[in-house]
C-alpha positions in Angstrom: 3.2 16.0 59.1 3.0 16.6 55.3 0.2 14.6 53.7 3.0 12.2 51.7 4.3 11.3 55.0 1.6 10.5 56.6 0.4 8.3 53.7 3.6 6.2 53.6 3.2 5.4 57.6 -0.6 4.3 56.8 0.6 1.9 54.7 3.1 0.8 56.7 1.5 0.0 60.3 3.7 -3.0 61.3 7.4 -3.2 62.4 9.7 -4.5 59.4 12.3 -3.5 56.9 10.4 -3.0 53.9 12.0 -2.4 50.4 10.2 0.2 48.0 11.5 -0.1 44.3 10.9 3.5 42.3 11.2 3.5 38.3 14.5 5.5 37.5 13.2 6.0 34.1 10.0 7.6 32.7 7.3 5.5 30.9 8.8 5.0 27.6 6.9 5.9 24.4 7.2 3.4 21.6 7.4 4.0 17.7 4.8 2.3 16.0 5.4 0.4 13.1 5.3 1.9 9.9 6.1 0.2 6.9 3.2 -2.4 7.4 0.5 -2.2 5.0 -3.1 -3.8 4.3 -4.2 -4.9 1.4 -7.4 -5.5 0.1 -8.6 -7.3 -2.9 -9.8 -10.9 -4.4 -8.2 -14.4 -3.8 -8.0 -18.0 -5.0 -9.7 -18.8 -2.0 -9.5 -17.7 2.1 -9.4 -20.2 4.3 -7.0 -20.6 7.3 -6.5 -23.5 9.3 -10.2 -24.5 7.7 -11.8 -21.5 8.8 -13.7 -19.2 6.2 -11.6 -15.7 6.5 -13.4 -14.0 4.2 -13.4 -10.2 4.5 -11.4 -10.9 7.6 -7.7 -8.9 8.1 -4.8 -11.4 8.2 -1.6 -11.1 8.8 0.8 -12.5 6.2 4.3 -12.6 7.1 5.8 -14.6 3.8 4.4 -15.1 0.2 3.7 -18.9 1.5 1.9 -17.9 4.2 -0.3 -16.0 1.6 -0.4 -19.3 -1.0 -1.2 -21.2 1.7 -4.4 -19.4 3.2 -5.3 -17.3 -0.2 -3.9 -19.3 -2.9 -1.7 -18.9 -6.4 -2.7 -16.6 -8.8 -5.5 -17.2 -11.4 -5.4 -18.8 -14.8 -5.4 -15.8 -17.3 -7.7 -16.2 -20.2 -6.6 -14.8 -23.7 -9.1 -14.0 -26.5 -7.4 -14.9 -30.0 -8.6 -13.0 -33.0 -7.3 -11.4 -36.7 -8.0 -7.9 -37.0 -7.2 -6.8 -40.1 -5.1 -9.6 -40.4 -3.0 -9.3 -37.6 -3.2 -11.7 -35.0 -4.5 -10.4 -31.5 -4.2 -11.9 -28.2 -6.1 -10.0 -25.6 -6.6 -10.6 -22.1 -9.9 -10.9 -20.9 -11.0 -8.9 -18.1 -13.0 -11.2 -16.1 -9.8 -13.2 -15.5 -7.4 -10.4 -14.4 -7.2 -10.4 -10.5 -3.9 -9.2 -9.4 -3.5 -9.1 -5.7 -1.2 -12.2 -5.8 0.9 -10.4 -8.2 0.9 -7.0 -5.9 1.8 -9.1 -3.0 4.7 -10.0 -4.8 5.7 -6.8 -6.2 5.3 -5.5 -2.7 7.7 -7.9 -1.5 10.2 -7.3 -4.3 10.6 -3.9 -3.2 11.2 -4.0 0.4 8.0 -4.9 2.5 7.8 -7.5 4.8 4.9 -8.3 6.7 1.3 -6.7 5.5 -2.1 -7.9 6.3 -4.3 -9.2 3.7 -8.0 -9.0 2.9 -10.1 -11.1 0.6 -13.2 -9.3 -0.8 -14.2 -12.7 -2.7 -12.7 -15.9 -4.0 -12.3 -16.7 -7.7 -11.4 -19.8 -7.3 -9.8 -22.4 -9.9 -10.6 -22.8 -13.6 -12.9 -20.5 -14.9 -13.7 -17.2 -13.0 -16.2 -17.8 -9.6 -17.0 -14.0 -9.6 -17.6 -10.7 -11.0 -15.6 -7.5 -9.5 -17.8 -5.2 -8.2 -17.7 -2.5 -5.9 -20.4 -4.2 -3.4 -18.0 -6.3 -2.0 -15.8 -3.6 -0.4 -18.8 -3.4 1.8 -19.1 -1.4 4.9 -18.5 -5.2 7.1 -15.1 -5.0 5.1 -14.5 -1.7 6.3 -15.4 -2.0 9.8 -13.2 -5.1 10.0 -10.2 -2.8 8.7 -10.7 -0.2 11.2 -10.1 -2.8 14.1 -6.9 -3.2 13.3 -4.1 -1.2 15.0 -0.9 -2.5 13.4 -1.8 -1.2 9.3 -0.3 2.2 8.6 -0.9 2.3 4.6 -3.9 1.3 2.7 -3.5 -0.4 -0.9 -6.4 -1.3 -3.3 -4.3 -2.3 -6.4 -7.6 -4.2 -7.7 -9.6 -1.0 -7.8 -8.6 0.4 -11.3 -9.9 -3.1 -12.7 -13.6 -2.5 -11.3 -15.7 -2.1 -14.2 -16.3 1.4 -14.3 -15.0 5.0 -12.7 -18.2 5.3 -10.4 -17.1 1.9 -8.8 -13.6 3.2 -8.5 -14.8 5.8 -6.9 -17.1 4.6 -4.7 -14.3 2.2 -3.6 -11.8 5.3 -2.6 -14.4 7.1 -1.2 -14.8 4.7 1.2 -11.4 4.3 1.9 -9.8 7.7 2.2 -12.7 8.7 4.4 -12.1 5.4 6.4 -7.6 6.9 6.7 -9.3 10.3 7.8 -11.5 8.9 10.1 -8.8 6.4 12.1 -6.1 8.4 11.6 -3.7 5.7 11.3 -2.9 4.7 8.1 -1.9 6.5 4.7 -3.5 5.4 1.4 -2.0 4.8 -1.8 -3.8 5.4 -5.0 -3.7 4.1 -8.5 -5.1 5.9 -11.8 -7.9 4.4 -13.3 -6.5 3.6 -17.2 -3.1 4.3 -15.9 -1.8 2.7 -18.7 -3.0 5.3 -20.9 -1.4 8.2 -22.0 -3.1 11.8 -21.2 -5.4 13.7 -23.6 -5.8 16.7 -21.7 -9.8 16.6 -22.9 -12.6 15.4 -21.0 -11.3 11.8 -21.5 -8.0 12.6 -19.6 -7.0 10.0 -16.9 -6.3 12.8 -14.6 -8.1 16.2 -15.2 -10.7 14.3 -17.1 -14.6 14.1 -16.4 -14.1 10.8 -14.7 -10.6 11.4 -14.3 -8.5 10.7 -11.3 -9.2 14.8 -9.7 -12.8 14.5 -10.3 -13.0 10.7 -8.9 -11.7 11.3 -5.4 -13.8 14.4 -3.7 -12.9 13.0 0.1 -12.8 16.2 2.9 -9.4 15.2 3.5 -6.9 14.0 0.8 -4.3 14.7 2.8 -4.0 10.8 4.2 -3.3 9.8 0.4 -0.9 10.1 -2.3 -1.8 9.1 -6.0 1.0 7.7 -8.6 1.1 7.5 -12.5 1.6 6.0 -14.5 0.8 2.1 -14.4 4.2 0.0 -14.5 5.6 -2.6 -16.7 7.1 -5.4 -14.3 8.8 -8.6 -14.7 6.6 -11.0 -12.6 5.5 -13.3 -15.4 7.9 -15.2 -17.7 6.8 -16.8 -20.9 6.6 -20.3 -19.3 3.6 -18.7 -17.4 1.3 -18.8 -20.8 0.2 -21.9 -22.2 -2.3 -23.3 -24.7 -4.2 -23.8 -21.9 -4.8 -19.8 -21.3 -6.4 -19.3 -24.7 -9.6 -19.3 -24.3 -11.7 -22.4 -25.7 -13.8 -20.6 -27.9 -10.0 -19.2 -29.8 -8.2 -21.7 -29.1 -8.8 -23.8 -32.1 -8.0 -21.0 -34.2 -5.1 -19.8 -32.6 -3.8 -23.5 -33.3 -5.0 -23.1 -36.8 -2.7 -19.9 -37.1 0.4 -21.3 -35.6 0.0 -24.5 -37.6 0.5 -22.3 -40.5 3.8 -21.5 -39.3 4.7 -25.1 -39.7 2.9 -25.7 -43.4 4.9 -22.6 -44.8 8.1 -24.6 -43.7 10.5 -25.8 -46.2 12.5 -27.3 -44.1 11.7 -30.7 -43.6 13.3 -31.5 -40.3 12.1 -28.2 -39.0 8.5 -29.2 -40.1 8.8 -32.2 -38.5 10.2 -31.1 -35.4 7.2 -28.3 -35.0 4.3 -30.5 -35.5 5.9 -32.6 -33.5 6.1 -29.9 -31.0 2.5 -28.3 -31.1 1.7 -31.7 -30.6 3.4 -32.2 -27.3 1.7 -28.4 -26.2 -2.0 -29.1 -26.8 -2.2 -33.3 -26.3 -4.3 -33.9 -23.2 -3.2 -37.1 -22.8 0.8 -35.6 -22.7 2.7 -35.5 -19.2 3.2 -31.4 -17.4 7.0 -32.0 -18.3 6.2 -33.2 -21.8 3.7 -30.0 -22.4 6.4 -27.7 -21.1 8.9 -29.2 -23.0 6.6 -28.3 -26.4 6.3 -25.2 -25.4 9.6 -24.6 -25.1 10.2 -25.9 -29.0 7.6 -24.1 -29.9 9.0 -20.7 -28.8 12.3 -21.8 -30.3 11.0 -23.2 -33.6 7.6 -20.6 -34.1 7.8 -16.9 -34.6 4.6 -16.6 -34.6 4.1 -18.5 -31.3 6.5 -16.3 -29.7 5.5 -13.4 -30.7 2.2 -13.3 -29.6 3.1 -15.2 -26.4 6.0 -12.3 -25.5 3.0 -9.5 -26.5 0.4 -11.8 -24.2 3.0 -11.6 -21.0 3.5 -8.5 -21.4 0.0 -7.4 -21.1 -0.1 -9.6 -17.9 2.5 -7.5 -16.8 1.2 -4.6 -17.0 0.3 -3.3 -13.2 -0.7 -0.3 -11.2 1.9 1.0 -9.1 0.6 1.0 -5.7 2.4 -2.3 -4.0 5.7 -1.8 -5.1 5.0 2.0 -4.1 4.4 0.1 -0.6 7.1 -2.0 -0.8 9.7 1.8 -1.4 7.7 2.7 1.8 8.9 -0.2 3.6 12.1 0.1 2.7 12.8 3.6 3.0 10.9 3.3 6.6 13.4 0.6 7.3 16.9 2.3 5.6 16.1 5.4 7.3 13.0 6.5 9.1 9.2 7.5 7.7 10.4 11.2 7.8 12.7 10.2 4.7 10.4 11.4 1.5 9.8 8.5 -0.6 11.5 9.7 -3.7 13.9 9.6 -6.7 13.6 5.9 -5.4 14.4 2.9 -8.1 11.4 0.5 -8.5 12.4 -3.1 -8.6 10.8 -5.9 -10.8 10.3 -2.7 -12.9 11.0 -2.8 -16.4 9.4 0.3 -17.7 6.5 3.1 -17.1 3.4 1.8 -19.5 4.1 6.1 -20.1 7.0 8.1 -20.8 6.2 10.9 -18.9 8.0 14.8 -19.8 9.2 17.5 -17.4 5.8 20.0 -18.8 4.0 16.8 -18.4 5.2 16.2 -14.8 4.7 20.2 -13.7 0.8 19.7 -14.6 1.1 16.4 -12.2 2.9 18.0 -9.2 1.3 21.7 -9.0 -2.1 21.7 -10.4 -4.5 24.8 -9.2 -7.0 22.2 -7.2 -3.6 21.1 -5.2 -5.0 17.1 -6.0 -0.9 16.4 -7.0 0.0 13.0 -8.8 3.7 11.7 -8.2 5.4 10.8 -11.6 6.8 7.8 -12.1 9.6 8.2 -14.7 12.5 6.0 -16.7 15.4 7.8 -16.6 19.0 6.2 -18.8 21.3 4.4 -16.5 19.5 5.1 -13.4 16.2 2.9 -14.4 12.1 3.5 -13.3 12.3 6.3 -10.2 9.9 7.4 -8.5 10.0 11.3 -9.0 7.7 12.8 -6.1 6.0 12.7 -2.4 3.7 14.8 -2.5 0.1 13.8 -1.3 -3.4 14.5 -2.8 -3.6 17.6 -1.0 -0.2 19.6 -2.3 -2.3 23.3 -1.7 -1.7 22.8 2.2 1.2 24.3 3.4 1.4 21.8 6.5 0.5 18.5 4.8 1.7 18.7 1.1 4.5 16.6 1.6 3.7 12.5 1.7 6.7 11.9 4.7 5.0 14.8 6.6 2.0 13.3 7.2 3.1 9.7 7.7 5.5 10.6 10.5 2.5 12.7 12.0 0.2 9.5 11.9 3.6 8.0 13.7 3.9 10.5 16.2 0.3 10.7 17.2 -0.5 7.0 17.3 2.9 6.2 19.2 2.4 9.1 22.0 -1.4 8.1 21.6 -1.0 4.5 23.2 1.7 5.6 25.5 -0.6 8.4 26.7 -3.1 5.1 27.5 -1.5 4.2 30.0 -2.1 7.3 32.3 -5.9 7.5 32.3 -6.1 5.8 36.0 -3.9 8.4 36.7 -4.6 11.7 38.6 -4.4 15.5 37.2 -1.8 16.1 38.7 1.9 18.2 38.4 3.9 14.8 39.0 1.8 13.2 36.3 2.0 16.1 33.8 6.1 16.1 34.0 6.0 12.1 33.8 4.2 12.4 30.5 6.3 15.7 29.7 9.7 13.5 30.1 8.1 10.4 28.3 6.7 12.4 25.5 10.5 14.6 25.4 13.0 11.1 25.6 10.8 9.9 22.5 11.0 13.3 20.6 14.8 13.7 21.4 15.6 9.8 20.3 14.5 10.9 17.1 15.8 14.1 16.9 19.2 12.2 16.7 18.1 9.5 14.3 17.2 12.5 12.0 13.8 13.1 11.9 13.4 16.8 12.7 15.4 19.9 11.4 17.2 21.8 13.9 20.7 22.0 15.4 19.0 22.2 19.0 16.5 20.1 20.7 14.3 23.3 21.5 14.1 24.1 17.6 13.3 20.6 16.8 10.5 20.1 19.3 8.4 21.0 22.2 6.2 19.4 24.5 3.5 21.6 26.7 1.3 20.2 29.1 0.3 21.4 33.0 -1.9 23.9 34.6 -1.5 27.1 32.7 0.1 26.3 30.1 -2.5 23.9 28.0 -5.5 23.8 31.0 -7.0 26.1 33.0 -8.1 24.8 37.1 -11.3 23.8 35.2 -9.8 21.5 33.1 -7.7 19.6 35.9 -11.2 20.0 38.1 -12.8 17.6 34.4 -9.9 15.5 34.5 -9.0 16.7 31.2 -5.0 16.8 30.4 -4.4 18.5 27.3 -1.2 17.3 25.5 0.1 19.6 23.3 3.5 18.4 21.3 5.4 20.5 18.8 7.6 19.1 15.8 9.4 21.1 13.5 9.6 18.5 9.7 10.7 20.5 7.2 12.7 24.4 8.9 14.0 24.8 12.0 11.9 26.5 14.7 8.8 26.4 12.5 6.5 24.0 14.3 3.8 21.3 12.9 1.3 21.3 16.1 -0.1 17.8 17.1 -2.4 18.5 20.3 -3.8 15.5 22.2 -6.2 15.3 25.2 -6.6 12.7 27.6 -9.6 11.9 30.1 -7.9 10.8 33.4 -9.2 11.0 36.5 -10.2 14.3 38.2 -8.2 16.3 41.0 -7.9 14.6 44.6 -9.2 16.8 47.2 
């Protein structure tokens, strides 16, 4: 009696009908999610439901959700001076924290969900801490890596450490960190994005502490870098007040608008400016009163205006990484992660803080140390577009391409988990086609969505695994199943090779 047989009447020993139910359909293989990111940087504060989740992951699913467990943005201080007698408001850095605002300018793009971080609180008022590298600390990191869900990595609050070397030491940590897991894709900001190149030792790319000789990780293939830094339209005017001059200028930044009013002719106009500036700076005046003094005052005051336009649009000003995550999203969504994020309009956008040329951009996408930079350029009637996808490591022929590599993290982490599910399983034949077929329906699903070249499933893909083909009888004799699948991304026929091996259990006798 063959050995199935004989199993089937051992388990079945007593008289009956009995009813055995066989799967018609392989185990499936699931896509993972790809347009999720994690973000990590300071907040107003991190509690959820009065628990202290400091430099724990979250997941946000809404911009209330993140006011209500990391707070509103912070209270931007402006520094009032006269240099040469022009009038000067600066923003301070120790007030500039901007994850709030990259939340949102994630959002307005086309993300979704993400998971949030909080390195350290700043809490109300005045500034409660100092950004420093130390608190992207190792505990932060090791928190990060628990997490399955993340597939993109954004810092956006790196560029405003207080120096290169903390930069660095920040993306060091990270990239190596997208290597190691192999899940998730980072995306980079310049530091001084905002600046325009020099091509010298000060340049923000090729520099000595530019962006090339900043990031030195083994593998910059798991990250792509953008320049430059955007101007957005997140803040509106009714966002600055007297309030966000700092105390020490704000008595003379009064001083200079009241001369707006004294130089007035007009009497009515006079009258109806002091009585405005007035309503703005009185203590004692009600929120709707203030704002309605502000208002006059941006009506009735050149001056005012002026320097509060030039003040918002300095808050304005931010690195490109979250709305770069939000076009990831979307294009994830709209089409699939194989799509290359490019020639993509950037929304909330108003301008690059650069105008970048086509020389300009050819040094950016094919320099000799392959550490590309995508462009991000204004173009008439079509807006700010992103113009490139190609990763920090453009010199491989494999991984050059940003979409490349993200749909590899997809594949391997989605036939990764399904592959889980077979390690109580034997070394067998009937367990090697199982796989084969799950591994095959997932590939060939999206084949037909687009995500491989090919008129023919066997030059879009291949899937290897069984005795003599990817292990030998010592490998099934281990337990060892070697998994090895084939895609083909960017030509027909012309393979990217993603090998897996699984520890199941070894050969029955």
């Amino acid at each position: 009696m063959p050995r199935h047989e004989e199993e089937h009447m051992k388990k079945y020993e007593a008289p009956g009908v009995y009813i055995v139910e066989k799967n018609s359909y392989p185990a499936q293989v699931v896509e993972v999610a790809t347009d999720v990111p994690i973000f990590i940087g300071y907040t107003e504060r991190a509690v959820q439901q009065g628990k202290d989740v400091t430099g724990v992951p979250v997941r946000v699913t809404s911009m209330n959700e993140f006011e209500l467990w990391f707070g509103k943005a912070p209270a931007a201080r402006f520094d009032f001076s006269l240099r040469a007698g022009e009038p000067v408001l600066e923003l301070e850095d120790s007030s500039r924290f901007i994850l709030h605002s990259a939340i949102r300018l994630f959002r307005e793009n086309g993300g979704s969900a993400c998971w949030v971080v909080s390195v350290g609180c700043y809490g109300v008022g005045e500034p409660g801490i100092a950004k420093s590298a130390e608190h992207f600390s190792d505990a932060i990191w090791q928190e990060v890596a628990q997490q399955q869900e993340p597939s993109m990595l954004v810092i956006p609050e790196a560029v405003l450490l207080p120096s290169p070397e903390d930069y660095k030491a920040v993306w060091d940590r990270g990239l190596a960190h997208c290597a190691e897991t192999r899940r998730r894709f980072a995306i980079v900001d310049v530091f001084n994005g905002d600046t325009k190149r020099t091509y010298d030792e000060a340049d923000v790319i090729s520099g000595k502490t530019g962006l090339r000789n900043m990031l030195s990780a083994e593998d910059l293939s798991f990250a792509a870098a953008y320049y430059p830094w955007v101007n957005t339209a997140l803040h509106v005017a009714s966002d600055i007040t007297f309030d966000n001059i700092s105390a020490g200028t704000r008595k003379a930044f009064f001083d200079y608008i009241r001369q707006d009013t004294d130089a007035r002719t007009n009497e009515a106009q006079k009258t109806a400016l002091e009585k405005a500036l007035d309503l703005a700076v009185d203590d004692e005046t009600s929120d709707a009163e203030k704002a309605r003094g502000v208002q006059s005052l941006r009506v009735l005051s050149k001056r005012y205006k002026d320097l509060i336009d030039h003040a918002v649009a300095a808050l304005n000003v931010m690195p490109p990484s979250s709305a770069l995550a939000g076009a990831y999203a979307m294009t994830d969504t709209r089409t699939g992660v194989w799509e290359a994020p490019a020639n993509i309009g950037l929304l909330s956008v108003v301008s690059p803080c650069v105008d970048i040329s086509d020389a300009e951009q050819d040094d950016l996408n094919a320099p000799l140390d392959g550490k590309a930079v995508n462009a991000i350029r204004s173009f008439p009637a079509r807006g700010t577009l992103v113009w490139g996808a190609r990763t920090l490591d453009a010199n491989s022929q494999d991984w050059r391409y940003v979409n490349v590599r993200r749909t590899a993290i997809m594949l391997e982490q989605s036939i990764k988990a399904a592959l889980d599910q077979f390690v109580f399983s034997p070394n067998t034949a009937p367990t090697c086609r199982t796989i084969k077929l799950s591994i095959e329906s997932f590939l060939n699903a999206l084949w037909i969505r687009g995500a491989f070249t090919g008129t023919s499933s066997e030059e879009a893909y291949r899937v290897d695994v069984g005795l003599g083909t990817t292990m030998t009888a010592i490998d099934v004799e281990a337990g060892t199943m070697n998994v090895v699948v084939q895609v083909s991304l960017l030509r027909p026929a012309e393979f990217l090779v993603l090998p897996f091996r699984l520890q199941v259990q070894t050969k029955p006798d």
